[in-house]
Backbone as JSON, one array per atom type, in Angstrom:
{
  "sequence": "XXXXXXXXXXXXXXXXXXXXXXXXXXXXXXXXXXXXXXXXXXXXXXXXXXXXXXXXXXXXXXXXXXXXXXXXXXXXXXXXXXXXXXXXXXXXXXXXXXXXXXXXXXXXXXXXXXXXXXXXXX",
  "N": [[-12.45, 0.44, -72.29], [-15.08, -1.73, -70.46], [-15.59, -4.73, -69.62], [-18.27, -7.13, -68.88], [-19.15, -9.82, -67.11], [-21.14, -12.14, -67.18], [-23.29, -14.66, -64.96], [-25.11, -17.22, -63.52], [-27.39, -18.18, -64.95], [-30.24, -19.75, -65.8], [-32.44, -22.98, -65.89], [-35.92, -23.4, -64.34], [-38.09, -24.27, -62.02], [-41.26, -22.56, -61.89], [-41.9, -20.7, -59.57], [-39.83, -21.21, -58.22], [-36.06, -19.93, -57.54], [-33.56, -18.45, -58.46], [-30.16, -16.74, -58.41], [-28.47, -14.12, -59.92], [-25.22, -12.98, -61.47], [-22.62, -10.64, -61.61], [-19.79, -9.53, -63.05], [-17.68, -6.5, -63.45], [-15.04, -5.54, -65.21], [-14.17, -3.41, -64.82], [-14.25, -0.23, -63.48], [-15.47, 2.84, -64.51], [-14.59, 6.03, -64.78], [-17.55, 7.97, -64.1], [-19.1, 5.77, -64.03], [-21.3, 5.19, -62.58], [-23.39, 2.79, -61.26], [-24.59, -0.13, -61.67], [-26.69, -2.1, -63.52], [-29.08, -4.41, -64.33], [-31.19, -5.67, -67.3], [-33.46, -7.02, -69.52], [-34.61, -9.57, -71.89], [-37.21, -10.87, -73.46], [-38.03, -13.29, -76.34], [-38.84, -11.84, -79.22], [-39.65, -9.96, -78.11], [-39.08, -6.26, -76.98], [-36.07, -5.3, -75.37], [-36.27, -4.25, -71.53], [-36.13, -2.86, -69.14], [-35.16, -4.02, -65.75], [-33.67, -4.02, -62.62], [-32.0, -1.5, -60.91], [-28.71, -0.32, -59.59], [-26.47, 1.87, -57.48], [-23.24, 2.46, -57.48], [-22.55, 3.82, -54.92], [-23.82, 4.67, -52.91], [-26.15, 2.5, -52.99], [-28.34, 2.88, -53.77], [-31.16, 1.8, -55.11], [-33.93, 0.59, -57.84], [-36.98, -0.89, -59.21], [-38.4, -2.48, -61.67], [-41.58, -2.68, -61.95], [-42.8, -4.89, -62.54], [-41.18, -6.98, -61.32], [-40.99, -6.23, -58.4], [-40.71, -6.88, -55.48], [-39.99, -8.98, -55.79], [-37.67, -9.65, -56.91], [-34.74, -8.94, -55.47], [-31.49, -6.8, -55.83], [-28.49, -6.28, -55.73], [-24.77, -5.44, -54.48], [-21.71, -5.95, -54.48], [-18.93, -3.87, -53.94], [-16.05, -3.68, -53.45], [-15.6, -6.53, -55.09], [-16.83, -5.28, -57.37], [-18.7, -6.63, -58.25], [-22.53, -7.48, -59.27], [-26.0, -8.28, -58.2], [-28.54, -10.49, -59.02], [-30.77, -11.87, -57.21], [-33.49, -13.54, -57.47], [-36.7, -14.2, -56.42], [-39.19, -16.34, -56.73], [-39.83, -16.59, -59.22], [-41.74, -17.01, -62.05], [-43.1, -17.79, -65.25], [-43.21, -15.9, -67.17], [-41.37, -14.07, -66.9], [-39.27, -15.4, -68.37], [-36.48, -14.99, -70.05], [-33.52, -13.57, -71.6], [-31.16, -11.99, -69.89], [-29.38, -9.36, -69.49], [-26.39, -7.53, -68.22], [-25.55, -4.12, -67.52], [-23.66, -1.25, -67.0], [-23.63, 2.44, -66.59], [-24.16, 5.41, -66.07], [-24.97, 7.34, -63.11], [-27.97, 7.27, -64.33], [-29.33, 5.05, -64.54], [-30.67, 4.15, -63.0], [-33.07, 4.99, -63.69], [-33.56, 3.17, -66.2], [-31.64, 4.17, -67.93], [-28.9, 6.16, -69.86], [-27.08, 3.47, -71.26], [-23.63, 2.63, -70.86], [-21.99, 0.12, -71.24], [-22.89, -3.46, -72.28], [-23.31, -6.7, -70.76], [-23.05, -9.81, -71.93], [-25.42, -11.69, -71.84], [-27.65, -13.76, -70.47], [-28.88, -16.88, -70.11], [-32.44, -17.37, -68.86], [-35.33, -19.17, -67.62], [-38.06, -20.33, -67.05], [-39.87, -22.69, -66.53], [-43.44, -24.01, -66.12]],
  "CA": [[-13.41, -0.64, -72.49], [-15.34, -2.48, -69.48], [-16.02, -6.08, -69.67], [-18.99, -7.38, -67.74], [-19.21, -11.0, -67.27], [-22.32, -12.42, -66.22], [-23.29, -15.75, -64.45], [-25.68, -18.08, -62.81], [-28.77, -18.16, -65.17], [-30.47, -21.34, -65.88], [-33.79, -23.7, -65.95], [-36.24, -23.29, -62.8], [-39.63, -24.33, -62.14], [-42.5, -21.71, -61.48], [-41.78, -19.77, -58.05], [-38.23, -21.49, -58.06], [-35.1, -18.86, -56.98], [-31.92, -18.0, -59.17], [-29.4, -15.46, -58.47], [-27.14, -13.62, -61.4], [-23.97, -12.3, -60.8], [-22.16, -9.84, -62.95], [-18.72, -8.66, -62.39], [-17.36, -5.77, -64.03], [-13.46, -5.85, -65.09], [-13.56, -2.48, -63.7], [-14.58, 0.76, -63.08], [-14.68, 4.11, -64.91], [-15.32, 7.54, -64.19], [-19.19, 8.28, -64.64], [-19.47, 4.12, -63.79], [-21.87, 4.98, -61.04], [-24.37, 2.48, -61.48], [-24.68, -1.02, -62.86], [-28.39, -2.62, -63.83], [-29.97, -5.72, -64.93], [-32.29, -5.71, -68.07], [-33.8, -8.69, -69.92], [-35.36, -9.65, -73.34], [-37.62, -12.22, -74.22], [-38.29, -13.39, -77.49], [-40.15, -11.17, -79.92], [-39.91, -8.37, -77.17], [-37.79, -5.83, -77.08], [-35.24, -5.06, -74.48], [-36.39, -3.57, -70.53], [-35.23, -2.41, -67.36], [-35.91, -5.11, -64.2], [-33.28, -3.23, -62.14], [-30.2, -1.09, -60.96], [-28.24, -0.06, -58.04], [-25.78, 2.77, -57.68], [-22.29, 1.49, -56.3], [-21.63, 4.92, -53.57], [-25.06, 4.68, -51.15], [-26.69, 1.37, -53.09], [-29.94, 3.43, -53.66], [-32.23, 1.02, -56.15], [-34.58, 0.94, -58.13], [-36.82, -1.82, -60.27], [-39.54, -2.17, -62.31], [-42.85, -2.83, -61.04], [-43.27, -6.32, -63.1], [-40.5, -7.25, -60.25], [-40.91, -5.26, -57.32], [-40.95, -7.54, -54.35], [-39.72, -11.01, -55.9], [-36.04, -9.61, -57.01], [-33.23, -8.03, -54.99], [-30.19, -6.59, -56.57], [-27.07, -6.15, -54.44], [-23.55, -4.78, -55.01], [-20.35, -5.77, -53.75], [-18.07, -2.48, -54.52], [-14.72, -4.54, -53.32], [-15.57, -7.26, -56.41], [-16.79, -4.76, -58.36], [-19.8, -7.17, -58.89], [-23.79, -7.19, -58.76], [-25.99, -9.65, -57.91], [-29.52, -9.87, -58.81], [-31.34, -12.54, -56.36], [-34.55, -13.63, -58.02], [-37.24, -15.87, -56.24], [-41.34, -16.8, -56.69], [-40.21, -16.86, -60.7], [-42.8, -16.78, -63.31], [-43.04, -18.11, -66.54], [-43.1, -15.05, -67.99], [-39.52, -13.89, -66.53], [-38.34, -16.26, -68.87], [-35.52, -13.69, -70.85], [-31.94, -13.4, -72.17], [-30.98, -11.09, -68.84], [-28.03, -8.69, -69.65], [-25.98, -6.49, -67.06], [-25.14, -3.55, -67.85], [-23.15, -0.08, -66.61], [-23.69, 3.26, -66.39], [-24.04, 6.22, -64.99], [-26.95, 7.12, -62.28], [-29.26, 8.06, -64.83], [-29.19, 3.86, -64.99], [-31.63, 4.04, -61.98], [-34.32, 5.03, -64.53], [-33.57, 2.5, -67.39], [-30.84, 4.35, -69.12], [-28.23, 4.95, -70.94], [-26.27, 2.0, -70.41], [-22.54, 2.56, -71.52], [-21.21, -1.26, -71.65], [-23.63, -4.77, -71.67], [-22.55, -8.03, -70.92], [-23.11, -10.77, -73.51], [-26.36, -11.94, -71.61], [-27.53, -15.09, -69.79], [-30.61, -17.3, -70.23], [-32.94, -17.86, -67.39], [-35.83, -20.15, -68.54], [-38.85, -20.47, -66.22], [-41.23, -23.76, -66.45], [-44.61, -23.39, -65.6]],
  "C": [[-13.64, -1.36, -71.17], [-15.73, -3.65, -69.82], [-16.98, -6.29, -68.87], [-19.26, -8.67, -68.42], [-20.23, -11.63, -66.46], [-22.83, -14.22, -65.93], [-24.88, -16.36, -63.92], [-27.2, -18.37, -63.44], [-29.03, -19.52, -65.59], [-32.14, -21.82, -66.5], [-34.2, -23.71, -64.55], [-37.35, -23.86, -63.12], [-40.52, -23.35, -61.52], [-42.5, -21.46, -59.88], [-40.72, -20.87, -57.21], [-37.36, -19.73, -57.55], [-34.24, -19.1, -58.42], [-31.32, -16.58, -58.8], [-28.28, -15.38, -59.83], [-26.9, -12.8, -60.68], [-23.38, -11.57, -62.33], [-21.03, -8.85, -62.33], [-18.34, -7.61, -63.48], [-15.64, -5.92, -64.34], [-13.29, -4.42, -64.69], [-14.26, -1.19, -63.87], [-14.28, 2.14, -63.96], [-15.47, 5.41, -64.37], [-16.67, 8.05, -64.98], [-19.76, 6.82, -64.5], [-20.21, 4.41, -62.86], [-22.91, 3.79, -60.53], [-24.79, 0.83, -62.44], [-26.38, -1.59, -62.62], [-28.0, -4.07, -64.23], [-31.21, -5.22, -66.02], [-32.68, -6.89, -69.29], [-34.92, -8.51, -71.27], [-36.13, -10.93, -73.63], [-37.89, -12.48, -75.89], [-39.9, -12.43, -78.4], [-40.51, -9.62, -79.91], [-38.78, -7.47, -77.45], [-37.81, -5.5, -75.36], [-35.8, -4.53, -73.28], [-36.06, -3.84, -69.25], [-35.69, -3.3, -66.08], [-34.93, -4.49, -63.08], [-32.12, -2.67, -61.99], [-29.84, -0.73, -60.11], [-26.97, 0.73, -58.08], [-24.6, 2.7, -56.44], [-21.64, 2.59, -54.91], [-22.98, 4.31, -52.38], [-26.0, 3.22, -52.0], [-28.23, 1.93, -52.85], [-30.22, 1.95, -55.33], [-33.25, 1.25, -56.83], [-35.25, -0.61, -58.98], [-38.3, -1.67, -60.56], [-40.87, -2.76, -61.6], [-42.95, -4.11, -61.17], [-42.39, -7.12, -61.66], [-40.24, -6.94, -59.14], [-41.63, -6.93, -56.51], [-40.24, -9.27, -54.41], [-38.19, -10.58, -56.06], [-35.42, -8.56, -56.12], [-32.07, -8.02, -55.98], [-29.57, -5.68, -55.26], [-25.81, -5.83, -55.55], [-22.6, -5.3, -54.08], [-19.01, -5.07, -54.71], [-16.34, -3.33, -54.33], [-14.23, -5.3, -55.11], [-15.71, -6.36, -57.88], [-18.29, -6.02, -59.62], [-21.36, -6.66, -58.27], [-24.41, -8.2, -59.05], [-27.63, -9.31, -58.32], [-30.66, -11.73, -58.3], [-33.48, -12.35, -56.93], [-35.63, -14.68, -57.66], [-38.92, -15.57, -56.5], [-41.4, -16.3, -58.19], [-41.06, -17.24, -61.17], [-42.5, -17.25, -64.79], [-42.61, -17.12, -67.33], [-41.77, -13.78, -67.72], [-39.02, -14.6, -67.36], [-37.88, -15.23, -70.12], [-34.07, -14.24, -70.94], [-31.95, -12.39, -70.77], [-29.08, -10.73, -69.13], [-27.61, -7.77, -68.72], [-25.66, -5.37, -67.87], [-24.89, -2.31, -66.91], [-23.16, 0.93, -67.39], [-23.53, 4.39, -65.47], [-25.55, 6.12, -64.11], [-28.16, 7.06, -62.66], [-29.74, 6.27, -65.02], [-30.66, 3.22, -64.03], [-33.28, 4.48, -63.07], [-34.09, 4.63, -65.86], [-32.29, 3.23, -68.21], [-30.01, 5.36, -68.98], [-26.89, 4.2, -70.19], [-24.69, 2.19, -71.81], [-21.98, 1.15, -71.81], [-22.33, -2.38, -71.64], [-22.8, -5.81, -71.62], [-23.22, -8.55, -72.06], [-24.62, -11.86, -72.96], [-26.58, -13.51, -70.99], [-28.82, -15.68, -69.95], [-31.12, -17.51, -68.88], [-34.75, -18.39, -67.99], [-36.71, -20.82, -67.11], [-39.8, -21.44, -66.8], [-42.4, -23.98, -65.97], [-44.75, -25.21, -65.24]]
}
């Protein structure tokens, strides 16, 4: 069983910053890979991005391409996903989750965390 414990989400105003953090309690074999994916109300569940903890190749969805970074520190065993020039419509439940590489194209995601709000004000 992996634990992933996730952090820093909040209330912003409209092309505000937040970073989420998400540590893993640890590592298993076929773990190559942890993501970020987020839900708003109504919606269902999708992929904003993921990063693969040997060479830190990436990947993220278009809706976010250019406003979020996601980072890795392999030491912690965490990932970070650095989010700025927020949008109203970013406003989601944002869950981490691990996998393997195939995580780089949305899926499947062996463990989630328990999710974090992040809550954009226009």
């Amino acid at each position: 069983q992996v634990q992933l414990v996730e952090s820093g989400g909040g209330l912003v105003q409209a092309g505000g910053s937040l970073r989420l953090s998400c540590e893993a309690s640890r590592r298993t074999y076929g773990s190559d890979a942890m993501g970020w994916f987020r839900q708003a109300p109504g919606l269902e569940r999708e992929f904003v991005a993921a990063i693969t903890w040997s060479l830190g190749t990436t990947n993220y969805a278009d809706s976010v391409k250019g406003r979020f970074t996601i980072s890795r520190d392999n030491a912690k065993n965490t990932v970070y996903l650095q989010m700025n020039s927020l949008k109203p419509e970013d406003t989601a439940v944002y869950y981490c989750a691990i996998g393997t590489a195939a995580l780089l194209g949305s899926g499947p995601v062996d463990y989630w965390g328990q999710g974090t709000q992040v809550t954009v004000s226009s």
